[in-house]
MARTOR-866835 format. One record per residue (C-alpha): x, y, z; residue number from 1. Coordinates in steps of 0.02 Angstrom, whole numbers. Each point is the difference from the previous one (the first is absolute). Last residue first. Layout:
BEGIN
<rec><x>X</x><y>Y</y><z>Z</z><num>NUM</num></rec>
...
***
This chain:
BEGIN
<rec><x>9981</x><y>6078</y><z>1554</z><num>295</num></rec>
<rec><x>-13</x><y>122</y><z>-96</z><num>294</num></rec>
<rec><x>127</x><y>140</y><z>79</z><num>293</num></rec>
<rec><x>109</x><y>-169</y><z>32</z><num>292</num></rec>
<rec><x>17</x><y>-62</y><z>-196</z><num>291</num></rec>
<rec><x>39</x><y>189</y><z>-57</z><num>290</num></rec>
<rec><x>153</x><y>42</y><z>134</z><num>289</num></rec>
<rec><x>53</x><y>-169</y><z>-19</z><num>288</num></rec>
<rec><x>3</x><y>16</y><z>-194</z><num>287</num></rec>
<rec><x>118</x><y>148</y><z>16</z><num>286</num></rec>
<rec><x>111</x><y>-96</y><z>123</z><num>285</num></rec>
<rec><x>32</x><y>-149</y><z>-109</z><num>284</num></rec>
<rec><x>38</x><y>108</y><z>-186</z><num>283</num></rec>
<rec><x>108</x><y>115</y><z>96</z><num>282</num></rec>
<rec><x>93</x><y>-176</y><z>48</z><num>281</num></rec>
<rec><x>-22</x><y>-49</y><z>-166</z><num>280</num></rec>
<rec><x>83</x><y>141</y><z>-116</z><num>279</num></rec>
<rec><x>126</x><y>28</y><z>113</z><num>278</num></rec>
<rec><x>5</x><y>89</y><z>165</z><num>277</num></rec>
<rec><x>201</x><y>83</y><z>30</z><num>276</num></rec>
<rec><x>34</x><y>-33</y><z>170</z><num>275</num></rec>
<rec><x>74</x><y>168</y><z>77</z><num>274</num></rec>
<rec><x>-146</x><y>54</y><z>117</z><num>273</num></rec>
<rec><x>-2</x><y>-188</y><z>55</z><num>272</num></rec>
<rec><x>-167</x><y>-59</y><z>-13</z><num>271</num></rec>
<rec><x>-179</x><y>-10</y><z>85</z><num>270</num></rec>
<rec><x>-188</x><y>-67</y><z>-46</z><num>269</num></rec>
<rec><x>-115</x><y>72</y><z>128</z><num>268</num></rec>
<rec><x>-156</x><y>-66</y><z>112</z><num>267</num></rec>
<rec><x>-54</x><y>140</y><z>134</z><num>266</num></rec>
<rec><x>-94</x><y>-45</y><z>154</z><num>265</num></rec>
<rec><x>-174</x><y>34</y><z>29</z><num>264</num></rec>
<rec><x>-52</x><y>67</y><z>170</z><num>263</num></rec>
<rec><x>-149</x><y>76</y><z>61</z><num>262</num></rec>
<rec><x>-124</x><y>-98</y><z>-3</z><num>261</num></rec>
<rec><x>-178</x><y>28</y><z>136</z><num>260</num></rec>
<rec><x>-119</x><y>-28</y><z>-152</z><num>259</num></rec>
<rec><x>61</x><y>-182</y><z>-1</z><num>258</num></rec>
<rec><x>-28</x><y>-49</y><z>157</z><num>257</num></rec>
<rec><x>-8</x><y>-171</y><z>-25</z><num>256</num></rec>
<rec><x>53</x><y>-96</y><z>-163</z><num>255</num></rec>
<rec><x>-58</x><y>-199</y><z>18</z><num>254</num></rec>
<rec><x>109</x><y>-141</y><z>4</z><num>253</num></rec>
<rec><x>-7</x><y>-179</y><z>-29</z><num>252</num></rec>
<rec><x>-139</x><y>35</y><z>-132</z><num>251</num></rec>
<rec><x>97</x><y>-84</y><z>-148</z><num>250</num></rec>
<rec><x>39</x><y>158</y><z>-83</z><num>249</num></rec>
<rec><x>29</x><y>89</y><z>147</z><num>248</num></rec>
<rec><x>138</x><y>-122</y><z>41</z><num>247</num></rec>
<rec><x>92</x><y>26</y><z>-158</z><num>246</num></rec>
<rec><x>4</x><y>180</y><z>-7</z><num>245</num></rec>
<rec><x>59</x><y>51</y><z>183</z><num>244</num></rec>
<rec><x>156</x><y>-29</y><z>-39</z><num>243</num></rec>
<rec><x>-26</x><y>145</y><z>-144</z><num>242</num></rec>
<rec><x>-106</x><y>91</y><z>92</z><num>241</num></rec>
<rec><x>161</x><y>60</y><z>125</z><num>240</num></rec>
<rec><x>-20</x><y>-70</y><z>175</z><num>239</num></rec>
<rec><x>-88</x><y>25</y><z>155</z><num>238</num></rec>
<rec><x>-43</x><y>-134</y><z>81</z><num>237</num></rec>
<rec><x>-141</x><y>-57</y><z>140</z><num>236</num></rec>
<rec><x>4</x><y>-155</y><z>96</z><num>235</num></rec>
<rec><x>35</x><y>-179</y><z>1</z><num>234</num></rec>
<rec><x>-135</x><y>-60</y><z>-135</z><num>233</num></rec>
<rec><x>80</x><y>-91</y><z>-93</z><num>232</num></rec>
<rec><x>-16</x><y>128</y><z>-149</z><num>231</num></rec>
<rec><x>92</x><y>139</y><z>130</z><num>230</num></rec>
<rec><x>125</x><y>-145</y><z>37</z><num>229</num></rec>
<rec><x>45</x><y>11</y><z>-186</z><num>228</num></rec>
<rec><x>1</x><y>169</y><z>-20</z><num>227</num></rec>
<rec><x>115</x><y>42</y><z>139</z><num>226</num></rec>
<rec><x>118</x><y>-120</y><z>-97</z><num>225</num></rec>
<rec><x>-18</x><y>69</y><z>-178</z><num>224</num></rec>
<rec><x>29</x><y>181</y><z>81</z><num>223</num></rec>
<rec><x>169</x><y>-92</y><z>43</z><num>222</num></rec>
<rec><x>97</x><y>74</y><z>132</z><num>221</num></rec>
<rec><x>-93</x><y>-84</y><z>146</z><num>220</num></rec>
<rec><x>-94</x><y>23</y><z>170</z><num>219</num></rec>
<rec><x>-123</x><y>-92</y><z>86</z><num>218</num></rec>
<rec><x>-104</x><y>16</y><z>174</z><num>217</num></rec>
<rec><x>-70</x><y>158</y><z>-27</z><num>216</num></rec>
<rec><x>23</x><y>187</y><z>20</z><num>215</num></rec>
<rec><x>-50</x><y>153</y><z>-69</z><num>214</num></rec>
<rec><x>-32</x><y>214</y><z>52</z><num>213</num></rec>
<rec><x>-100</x><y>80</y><z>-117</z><num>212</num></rec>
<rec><x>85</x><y>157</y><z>-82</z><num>211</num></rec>
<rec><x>-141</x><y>108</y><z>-63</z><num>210</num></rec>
<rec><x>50</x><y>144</y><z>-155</z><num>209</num></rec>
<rec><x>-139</x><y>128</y><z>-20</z><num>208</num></rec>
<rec><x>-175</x><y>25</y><z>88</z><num>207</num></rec>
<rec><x>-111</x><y>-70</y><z>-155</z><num>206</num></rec>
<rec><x>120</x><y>-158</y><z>34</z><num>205</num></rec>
<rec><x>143</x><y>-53</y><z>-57</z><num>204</num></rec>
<rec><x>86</x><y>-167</y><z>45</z><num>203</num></rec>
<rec><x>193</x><y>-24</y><z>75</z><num>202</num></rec>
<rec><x>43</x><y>-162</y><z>88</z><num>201</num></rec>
<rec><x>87</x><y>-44</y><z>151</z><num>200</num></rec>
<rec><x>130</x><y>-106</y><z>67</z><num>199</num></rec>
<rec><x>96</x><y>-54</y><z>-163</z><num>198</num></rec>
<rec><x>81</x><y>181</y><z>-14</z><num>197</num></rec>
<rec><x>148</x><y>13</y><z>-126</z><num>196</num></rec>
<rec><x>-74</x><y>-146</y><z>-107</z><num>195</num></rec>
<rec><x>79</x><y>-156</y><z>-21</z><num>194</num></rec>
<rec><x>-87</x><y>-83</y><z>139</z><num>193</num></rec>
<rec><x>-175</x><y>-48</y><z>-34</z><num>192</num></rec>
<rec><x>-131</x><y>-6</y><z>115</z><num>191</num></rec>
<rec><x>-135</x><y>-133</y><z>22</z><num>190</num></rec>
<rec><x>-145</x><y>104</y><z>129</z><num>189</num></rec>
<rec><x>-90</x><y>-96</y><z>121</z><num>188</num></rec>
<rec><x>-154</x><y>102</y><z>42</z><num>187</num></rec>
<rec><x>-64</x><y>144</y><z>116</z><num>186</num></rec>
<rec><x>118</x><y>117</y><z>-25</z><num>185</num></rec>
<rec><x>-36</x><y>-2</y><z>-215</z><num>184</num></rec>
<rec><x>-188</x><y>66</y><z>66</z><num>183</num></rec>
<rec><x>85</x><y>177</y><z>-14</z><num>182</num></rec>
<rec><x>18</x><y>-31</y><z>-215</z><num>181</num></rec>
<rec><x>-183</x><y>8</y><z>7</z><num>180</num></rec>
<rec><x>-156</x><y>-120</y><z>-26</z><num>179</num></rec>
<rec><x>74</x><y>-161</y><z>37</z><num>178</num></rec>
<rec><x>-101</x><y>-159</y><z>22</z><num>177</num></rec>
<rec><x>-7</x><y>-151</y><z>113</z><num>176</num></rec>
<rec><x>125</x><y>-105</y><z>77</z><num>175</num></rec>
<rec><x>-51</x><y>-172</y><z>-45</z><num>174</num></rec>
<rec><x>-113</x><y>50</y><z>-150</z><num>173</num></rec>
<rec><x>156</x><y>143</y><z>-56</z><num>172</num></rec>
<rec><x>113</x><y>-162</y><z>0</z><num>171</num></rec>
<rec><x>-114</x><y>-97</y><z>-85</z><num>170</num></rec>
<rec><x>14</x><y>138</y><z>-128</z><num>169</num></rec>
<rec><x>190</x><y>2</y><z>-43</z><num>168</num></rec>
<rec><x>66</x><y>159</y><z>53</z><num>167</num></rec>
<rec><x>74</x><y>147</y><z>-123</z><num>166</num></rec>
<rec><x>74</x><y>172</y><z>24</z><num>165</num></rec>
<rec><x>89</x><y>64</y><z>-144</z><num>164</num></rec>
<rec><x>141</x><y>97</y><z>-81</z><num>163</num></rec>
<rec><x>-47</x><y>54</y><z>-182</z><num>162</num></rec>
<rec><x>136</x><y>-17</y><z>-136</z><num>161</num></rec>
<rec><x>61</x><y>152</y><z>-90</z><num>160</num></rec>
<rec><x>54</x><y>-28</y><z>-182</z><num>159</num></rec>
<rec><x>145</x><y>-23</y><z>-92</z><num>158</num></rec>
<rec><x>116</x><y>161</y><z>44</z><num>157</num></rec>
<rec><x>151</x><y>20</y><z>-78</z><num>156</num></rec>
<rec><x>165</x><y>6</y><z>98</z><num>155</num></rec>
<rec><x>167</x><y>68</y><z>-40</z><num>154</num></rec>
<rec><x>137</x><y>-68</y><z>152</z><num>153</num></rec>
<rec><x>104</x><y>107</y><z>81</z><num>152</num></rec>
<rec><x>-107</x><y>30</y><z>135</z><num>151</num></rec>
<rec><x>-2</x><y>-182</y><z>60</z><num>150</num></rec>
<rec><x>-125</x><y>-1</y><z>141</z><num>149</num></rec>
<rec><x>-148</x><y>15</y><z>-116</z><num>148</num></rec>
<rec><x>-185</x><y>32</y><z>88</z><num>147</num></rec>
<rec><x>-93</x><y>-165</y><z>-19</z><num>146</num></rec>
<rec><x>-15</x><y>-157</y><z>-110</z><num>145</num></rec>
<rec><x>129</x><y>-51</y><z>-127</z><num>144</num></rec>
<rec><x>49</x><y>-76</y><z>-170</z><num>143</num></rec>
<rec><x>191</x><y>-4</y><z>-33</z><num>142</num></rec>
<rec><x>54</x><y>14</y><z>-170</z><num>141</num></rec>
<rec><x>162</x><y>-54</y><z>-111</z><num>140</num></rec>
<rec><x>79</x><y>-113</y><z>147</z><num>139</num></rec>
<rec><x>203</x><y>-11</y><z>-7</z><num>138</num></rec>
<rec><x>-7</x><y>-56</y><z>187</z><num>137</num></rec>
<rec><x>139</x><y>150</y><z>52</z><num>136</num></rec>
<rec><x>-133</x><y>121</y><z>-127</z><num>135</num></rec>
<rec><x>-142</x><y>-58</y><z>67</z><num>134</num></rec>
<rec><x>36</x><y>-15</y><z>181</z><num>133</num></rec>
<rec><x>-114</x><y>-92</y><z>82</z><num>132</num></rec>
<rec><x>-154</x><y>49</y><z>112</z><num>131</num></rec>
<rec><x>-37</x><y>-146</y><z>93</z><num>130</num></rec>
<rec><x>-173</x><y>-80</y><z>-15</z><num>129</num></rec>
<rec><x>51</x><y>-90</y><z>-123</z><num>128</num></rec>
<rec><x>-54</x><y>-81</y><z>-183</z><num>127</num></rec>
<rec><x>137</x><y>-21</y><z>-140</z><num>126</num></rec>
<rec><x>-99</x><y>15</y><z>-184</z><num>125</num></rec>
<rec><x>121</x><y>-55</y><z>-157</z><num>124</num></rec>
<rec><x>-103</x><y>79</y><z>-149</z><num>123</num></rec>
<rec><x>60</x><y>-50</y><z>-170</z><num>122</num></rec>
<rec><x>-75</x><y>91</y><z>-155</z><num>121</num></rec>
<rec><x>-24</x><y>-81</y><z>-150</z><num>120</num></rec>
<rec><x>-161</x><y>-41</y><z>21</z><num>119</num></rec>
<rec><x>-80</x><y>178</y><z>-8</z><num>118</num></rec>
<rec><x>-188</x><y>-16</y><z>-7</z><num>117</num></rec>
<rec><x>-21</x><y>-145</y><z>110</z><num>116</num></rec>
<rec><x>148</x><y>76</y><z>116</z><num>115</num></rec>
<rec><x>-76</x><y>143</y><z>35</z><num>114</num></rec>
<rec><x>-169</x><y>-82</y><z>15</z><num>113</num></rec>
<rec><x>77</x><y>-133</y><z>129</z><num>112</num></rec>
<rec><x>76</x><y>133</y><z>108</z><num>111</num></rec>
<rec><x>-162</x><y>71</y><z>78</z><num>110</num></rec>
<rec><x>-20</x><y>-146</y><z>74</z><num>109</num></rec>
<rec><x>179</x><y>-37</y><z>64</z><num>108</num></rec>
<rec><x>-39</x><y>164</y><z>91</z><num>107</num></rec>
<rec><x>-149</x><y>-51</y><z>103</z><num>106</num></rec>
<rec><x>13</x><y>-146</y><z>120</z><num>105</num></rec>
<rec><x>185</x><y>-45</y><z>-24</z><num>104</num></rec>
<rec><x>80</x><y>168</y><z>-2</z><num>103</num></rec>
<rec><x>-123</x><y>93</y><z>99</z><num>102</num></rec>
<rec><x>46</x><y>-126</y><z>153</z><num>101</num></rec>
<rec><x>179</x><y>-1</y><z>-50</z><num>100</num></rec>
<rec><x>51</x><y>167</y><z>-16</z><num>99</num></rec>
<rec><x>70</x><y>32</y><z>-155</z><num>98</num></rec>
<rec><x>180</x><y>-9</y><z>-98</z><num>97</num></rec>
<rec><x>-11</x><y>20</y><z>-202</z><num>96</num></rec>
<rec><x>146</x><y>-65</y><z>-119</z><num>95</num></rec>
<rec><x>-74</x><y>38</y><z>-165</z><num>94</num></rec>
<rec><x>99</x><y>-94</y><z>-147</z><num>93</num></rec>
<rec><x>-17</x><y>19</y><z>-196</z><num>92</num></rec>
<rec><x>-99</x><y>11</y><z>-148</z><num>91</num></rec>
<rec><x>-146</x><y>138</y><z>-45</z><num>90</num></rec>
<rec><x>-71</x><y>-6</y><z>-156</z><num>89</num></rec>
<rec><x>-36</x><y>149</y><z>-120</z><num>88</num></rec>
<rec><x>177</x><y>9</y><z>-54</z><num>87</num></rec>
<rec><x>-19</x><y>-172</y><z>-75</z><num>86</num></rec>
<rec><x>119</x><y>-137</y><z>97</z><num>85</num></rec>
<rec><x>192</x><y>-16</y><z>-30</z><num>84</num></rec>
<rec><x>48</x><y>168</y><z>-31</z><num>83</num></rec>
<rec><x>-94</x><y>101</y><z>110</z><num>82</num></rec>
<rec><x>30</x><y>-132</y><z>150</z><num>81</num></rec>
<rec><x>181</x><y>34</y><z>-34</z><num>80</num></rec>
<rec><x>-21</x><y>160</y><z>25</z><num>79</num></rec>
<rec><x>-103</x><y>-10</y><z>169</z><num>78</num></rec>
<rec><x>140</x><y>-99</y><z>50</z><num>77</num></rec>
<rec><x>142</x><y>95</y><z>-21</z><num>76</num></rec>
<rec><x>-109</x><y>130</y><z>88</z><num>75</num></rec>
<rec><x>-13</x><y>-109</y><z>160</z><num>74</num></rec>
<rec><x>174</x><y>-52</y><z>-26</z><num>73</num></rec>
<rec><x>65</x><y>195</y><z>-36</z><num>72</num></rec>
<rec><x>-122</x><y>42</y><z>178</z><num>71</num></rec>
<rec><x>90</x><y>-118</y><z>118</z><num>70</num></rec>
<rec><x>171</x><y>8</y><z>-62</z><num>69</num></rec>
<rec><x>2</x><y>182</y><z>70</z><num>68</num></rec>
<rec><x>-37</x><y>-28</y><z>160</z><num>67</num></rec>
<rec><x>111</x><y>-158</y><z>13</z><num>66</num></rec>
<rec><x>144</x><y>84</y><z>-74</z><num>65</num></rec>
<rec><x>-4</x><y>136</y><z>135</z><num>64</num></rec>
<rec><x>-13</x><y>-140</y><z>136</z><num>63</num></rec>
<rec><x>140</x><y>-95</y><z>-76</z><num>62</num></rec>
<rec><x>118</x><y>160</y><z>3</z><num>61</num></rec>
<rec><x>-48</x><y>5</y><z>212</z><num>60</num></rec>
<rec><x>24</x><y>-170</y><z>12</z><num>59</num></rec>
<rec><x>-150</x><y>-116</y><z>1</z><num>58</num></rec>
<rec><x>-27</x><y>-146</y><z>133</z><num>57</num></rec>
<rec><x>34</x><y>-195</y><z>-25</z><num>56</num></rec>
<rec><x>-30</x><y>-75</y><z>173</z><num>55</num></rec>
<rec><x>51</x><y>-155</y><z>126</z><num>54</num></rec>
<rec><x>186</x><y>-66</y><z>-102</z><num>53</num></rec>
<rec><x>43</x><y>164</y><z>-65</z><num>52</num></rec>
<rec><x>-32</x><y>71</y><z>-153</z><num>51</num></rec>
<rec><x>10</x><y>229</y><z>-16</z><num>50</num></rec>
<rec><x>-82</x><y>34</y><z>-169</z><num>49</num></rec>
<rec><x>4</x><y>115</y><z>-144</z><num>48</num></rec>
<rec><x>203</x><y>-2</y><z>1</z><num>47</num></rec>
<rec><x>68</x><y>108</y><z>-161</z><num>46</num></rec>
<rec><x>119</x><y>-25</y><z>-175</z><num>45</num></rec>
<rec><x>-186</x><y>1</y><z>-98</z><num>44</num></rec>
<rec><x>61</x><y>-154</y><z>-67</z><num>43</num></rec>
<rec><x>69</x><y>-85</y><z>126</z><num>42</num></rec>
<rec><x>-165</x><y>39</y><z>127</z><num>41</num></rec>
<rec><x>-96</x><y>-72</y><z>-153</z><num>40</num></rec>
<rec><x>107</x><y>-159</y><z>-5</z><num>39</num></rec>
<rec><x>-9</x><y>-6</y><z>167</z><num>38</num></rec>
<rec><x>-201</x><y>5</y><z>10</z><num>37</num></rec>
<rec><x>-5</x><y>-143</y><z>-158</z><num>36</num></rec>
<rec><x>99</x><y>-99</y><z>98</z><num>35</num></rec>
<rec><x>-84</x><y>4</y><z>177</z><num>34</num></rec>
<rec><x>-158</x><y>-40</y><z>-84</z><num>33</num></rec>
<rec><x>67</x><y>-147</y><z>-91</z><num>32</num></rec>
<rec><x>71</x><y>-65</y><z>167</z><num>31</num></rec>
<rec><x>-190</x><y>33</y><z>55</z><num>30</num></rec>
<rec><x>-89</x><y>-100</y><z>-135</z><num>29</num></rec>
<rec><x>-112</x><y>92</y><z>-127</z><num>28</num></rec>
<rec><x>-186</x><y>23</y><z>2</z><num>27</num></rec>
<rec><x>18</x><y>201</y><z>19</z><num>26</num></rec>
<rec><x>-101</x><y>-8</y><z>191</z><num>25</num></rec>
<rec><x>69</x><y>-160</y><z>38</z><num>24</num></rec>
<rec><x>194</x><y>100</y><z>-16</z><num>23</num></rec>
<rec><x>-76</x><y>128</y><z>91</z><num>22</num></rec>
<rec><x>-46</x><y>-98</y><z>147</z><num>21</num></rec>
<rec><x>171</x><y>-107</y><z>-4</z><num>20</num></rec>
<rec><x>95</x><y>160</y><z>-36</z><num>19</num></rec>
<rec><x>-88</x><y>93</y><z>143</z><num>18</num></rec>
<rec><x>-28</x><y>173</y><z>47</z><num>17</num></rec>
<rec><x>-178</x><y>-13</y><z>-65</z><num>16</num></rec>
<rec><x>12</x><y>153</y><z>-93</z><num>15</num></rec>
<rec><x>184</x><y>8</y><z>-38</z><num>14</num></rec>
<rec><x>3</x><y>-202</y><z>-52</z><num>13</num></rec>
<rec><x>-159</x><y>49</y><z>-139</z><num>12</num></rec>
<rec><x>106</x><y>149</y><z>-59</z><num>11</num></rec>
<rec><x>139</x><y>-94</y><z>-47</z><num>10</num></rec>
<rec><x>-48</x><y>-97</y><z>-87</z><num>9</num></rec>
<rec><x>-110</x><y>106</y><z>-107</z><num>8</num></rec>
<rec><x>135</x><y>110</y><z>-32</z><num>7</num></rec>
<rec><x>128</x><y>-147</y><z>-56</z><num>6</num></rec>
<rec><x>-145</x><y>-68</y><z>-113</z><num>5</num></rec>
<rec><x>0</x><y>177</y><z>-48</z><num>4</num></rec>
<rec><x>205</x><y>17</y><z>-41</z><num>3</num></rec>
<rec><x>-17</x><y>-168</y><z>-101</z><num>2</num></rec>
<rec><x>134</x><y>-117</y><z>76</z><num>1</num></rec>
***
């Protein structure tokens, strides 16, 4: 068994604590798997991983050889990318995680360039609305919305997003029009519930911060939801421009309120502190930062 095949191996059953998974993962069968990660434990003299029937979990050696297998592959492949393609091209694998909605509508887009101009580069893209674990789920960079919660992850900022109100317009000729964030009371309001507070909304005004007080008869925890009853015509949303996008575009939905905003959220491409960035995953996030301040 070749000592990185071995690595490999093994790394893909630590992150998904799973021979079968990891196994699928390395295209290889699982008794093969199992093999290769005795044969490594054997030569190394050590146990990586408690097996029983239900779970495969790290011991306490196998989680300090997982941290440190992580960035020799990553450079182990960066090298061999050197040597096999022509230093000015990029080769290799970018495991990204993103939130779905941004993921689908607007982030593959800005992918295709990327990978127009550098081919040889692999992007595998996993969409949730969960934050995962990047370095348990062996994912090179997480894209994300908002104020961190994982301190002891590095983040660059992307860009800032707006956060929006918008209402279809036969909506506003059934109800009639709004001229200031207070006139929110008077209509049915399509909240979303990932936020911290769903049941009012913050504007500014000449006076400072205003809080308005919302409600309505639907809630969900998909800005792509709340904009899609907003386009229907259910009530009014208040999502970030991106969701919005689409529907304005057609003329589902109109922007209201606009000089009343006082929210954008922050978009940020985030790492492990210890993952060591080749060539192309530097390569990714600096042309992110370029393709959203134009776009």
């Amino acid at each position: 068994m070749d000592t990185i095949a071995g690595m490999r191996v093994f790394m893909a059953v630590a992150s998904h604590a799973s021979f079968t998974d990891g196994a699928r993962q390395v295209g290889i069968s699982t008794k093969l798997a199992s093999k290769y990660i005795g044969q490594l434990e054997q030569r190394l003299n050590a146990q990586l991983l408690h097996r029983t029937t239900r779970s495969v979990t790290l011991t306490e050696t196998g989680k300090a050889y997982f941290e440190r297998c992580l960035p020799l592959l990553e450079q182990f492949d960066e090298l061999e990318g050197l040597v096999q393609k022509r230093q000015t091209e990029l080769a290799g694998r970018i495991r990204i995680t993103a939130p779905t909605g941004y993921g689908s509508a607007e982030l593959v887009h800005l992918l295709k360039p990327f990978q127009d101009e550098h081919p040889g580069v692999l992007i595998e893209l996993h969409l949730s609305d969960h934050h995962v674990s990047l370095v348990d789920e062996g994912f090179d960079l997480a894209i994300r919305f908002g104020v961190l919660k994982d301190s002891s992850l590095v983040a660059r900022k992307l860009t800032d997003m707006r956060i929006v109100c918008c209402v279809a317009p036969d909506y506003l000729d059934r109800m009639g029009p709004l001229e200031t964030p207070e006139d929110l009371s008077q209509h049915n309001c399509l909240l979303q519930t990932t936020g911290n507070v769903i049941d009012s909304w913050d504007f500014k005004t000449s006076d400072g911060k205003l809080s308005v007080p919302v409600s309505g008869n639907f809630r969900a925890n998909s800005p792509r939801a709340v904009a899609n009853m907003a386009a229907d015509g259910l009530g009014i949303g208040r999502v970030p421009l991106y969701t919005a996008k689409p529907f304005l575009a057609e003329g589902r939905l109109k922007l209201i309120l606009e000089s009343y905003e006082a929210r954008v959220l922050g978009l940020y491409a985030t790492y492990p502190p210890n993952r060591h960035l080749t060539a192309r995953i530097r390569a990714l996030i600096d042309y992110l930062v370029t393709a959203l301040a134009h776009s």
